[in-house]
N, C-alpha and C positions, 0 to 999 in steps of 0.2 A: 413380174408381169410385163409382159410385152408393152408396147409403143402406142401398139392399137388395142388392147384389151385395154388400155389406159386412156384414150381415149373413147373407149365404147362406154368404160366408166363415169367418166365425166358427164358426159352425155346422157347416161342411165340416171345419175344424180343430179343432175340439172331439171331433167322431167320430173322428177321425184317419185316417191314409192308409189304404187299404183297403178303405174303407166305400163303398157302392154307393148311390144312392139316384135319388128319379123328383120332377119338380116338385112332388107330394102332400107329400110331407118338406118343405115350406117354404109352402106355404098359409096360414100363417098370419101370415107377411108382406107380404102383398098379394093383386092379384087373381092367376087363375090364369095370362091371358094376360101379366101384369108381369114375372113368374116367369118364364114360357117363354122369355121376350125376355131377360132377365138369365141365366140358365141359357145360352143361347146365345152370348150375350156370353162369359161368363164361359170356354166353350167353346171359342171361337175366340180366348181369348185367348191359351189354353193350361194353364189355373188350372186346369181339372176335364177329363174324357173324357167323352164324349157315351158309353153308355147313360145316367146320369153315373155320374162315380164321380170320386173322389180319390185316383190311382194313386199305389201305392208307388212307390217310388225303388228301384232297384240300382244301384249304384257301376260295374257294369261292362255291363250289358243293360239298364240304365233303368227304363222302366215297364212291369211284366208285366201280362198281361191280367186283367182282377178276376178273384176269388174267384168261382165258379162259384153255390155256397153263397148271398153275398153277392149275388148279383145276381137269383137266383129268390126270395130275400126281400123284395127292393126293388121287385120284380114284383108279389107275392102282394099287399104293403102298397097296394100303385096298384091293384090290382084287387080287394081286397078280399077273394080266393082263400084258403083254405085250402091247403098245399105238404106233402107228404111224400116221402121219397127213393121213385122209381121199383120197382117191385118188385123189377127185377134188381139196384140198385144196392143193395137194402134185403137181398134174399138174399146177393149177395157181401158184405156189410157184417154180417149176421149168419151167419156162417161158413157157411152153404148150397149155397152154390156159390164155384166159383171162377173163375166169367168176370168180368171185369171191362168195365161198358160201356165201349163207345169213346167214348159223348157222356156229357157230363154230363144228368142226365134226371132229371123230378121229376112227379110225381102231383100232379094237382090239381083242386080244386072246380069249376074254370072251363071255357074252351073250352080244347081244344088249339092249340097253335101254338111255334112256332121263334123263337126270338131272338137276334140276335146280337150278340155285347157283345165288346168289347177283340179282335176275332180269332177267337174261342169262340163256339161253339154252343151250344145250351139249349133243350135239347125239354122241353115242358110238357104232360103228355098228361092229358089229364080221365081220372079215376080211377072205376075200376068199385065198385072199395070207397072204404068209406066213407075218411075224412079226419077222424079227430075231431078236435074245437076244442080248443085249449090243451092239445093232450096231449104230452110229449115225444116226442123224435124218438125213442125206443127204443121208442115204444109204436106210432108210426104205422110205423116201419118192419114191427114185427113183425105189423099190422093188410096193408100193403104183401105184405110177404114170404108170409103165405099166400094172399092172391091171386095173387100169379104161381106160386107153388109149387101150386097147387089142390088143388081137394076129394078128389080121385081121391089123391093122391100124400102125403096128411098119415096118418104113419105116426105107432108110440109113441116111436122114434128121435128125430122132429122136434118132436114134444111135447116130451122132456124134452129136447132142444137150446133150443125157445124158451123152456121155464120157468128153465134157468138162466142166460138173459140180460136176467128180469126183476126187480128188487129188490118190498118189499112194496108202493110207495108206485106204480112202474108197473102191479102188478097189478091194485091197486085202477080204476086210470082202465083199465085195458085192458076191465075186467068190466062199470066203468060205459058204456063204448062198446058193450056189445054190442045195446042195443037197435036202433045205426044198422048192423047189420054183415047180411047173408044167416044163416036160419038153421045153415048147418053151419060157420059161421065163427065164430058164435057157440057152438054145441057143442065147438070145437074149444078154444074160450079159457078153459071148462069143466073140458076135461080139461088146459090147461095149468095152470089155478088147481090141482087137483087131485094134478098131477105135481110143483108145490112145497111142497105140503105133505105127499106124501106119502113 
């Protein structure tokens, strides 16, 4: 084993099983085309999974397909994208509804497009609303969840449904995102601010 597929190892093992990632994650061991070529190696050796990723282990079913989660992250990080759960995933996620997507789906800064990793699909669909930067994922799902839920359909019920699934420290970034949001999504985060204090 090479110098650098020895180090991509280490590194692969330090994240530990589960972890998903793209030649960007290791750039700084070489050039990009070095990486590609060891990545590959390493792939056909059977040491990693091409999206890549370093599968767990089952005793009885072996290697299951990565973390869904894990692999739109490993995406977002190569593309430089912003990622938020999908709106439907972000409404059944905040008790809204109760369909459950079939695919995993996630909102994003970027272009749309399909990926498939371990057997799994992964739809990436460029988001109408905003994606704020560093905000947690209760803040972008609930920025998510009213745009699919829309302007027409934000009643006082769903106000005070999203104000008590935000603490004070999400409200804060939810308030400061509203500069990037359409104005009645921002009116809305308003009267969610509103509805927890009042």
């Amino acid at each position: 084993m090479s110098a650098v597929a020895d180090r991509i190892m280490k590194r692969v093992r330090g994240k530990g099983r589960g972890w998903v990632f793209t030649p960007k994650s290791f750039i700084d061991f070489g050039t990009r085309g070095s990486i590609d070529i060891t990545l590959s190696r390493l792939a056909n050796a059977g040491d990693i999974r091409r999206l890549y990723d370093y599968p767990r282990q089952h005793d009885k079913l072996g290697a299951p397909s990565p973390d869904p989660a894990y692999v739109a992250k490993a995406l977002s990080t190569q593309s430089g994208d912003r990622l938020a759960p999908s709106g439907a995933a972000a409404a059944n996620r905040l008790g809204l509804s109760t369909q459950v997507p079939a695919r995993a789906s996630y909102a994003t800064t970027g272009r749309s497009r399909v990926r498939q990793a371990g057997g799994r699909s992964l739809t990436l669909k460029h988001s109408r609303a905003p994606v704020p930067d560093n905000a947690p994922d209760s803040v972008n799902a609930v920025v998510q969840a009213l745009a699919h839920v829309g302007k027409d359909n934000i009643d006082s019920d769903k106000i005070r449904h999203f104000a008590a699934r935000l603490d004070d420290r999400d409200m804060r970034r939810l308030a400061q995102a509203r500069a990037e949001m359409p104005g009645w999504m921002g009116d809305v985060v308003l009267k969610i601010g509103a509805a927890r204090n009042g």
